[in-house]
N, C-alpha and C positions, 0 to 999 in steps of 0.2 A: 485155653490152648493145652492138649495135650500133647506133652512130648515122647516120641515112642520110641526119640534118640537124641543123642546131644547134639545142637546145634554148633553149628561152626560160628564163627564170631559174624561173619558176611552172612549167613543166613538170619543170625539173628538181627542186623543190622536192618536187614533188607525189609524184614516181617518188622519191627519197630515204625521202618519209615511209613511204609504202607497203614501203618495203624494211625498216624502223626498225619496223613494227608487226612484220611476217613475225618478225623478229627477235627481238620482245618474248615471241612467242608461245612460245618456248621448245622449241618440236618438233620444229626443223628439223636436220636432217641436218648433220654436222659440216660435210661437205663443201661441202654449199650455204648453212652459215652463211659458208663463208668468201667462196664467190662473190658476195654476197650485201652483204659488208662491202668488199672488192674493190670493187665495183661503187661502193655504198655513197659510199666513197673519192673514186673518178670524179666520181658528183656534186657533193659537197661542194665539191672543188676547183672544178668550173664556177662553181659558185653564186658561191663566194667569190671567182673572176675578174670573175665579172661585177659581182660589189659594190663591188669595187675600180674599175672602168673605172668603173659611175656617179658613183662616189665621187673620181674625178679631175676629170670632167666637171663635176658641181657648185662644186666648186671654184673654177672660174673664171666668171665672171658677165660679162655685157656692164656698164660703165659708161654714163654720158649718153655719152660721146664715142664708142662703138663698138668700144671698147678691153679687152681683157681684162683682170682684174686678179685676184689671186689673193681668193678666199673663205672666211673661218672662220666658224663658229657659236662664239657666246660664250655660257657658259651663266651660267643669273644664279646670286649667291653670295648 
C-alpha cells in the first residue's frame, strides 16, 4: 500500500475491512495472504493512532473559564 496521503480514519477502516473479507474468503495465495495481513497491520495501527489522538483530545474540555481541565466518562453502577 502506498500512501500518497493520509488516510482518514473511515478510509482506513474501510480498506482494512475490504482486506478482512479477501481474507475470509479463504483462496488467497500464501503469499498474498501475508501481504495482505502486512498491510492489514498498517491499518489497524493508523486506526488505533488516530483513536488514541481523539481520545486525548476529548479528554480535555473547555470549562466556563476558558480553561482546560481534564475529562472522564463515569459510567453509571
Amino acid at each position: 500500500m502506498s500512501e500518497q496521503k493520509e488516510l482518514s480514519f473511515e478510509e482506513a477502516m474501510e480498506q482494512l475491512e475490504a482486506l478482512v473479507e479477501k481474507l475470509e474468503e479463504g483462496d488467497v495465495p500464501l503469499e498474498k495472504a501475508i501481504n495482505y495481513y502486512q498491510e492489514g497491520m498498517k491499518l489497524s495501527k493508523t486506526c488505533s493512532e488516530k483513536l488514541s489522538r481523539v481520545e486525548e483530545q476529548m479528554q480535555q474540555i473547555l470549562n466556563e473559564h476558558g480553561e482546560f481541565e481534564p475529562f472522564s466518562v463515569q459510567e453509571e453502577e
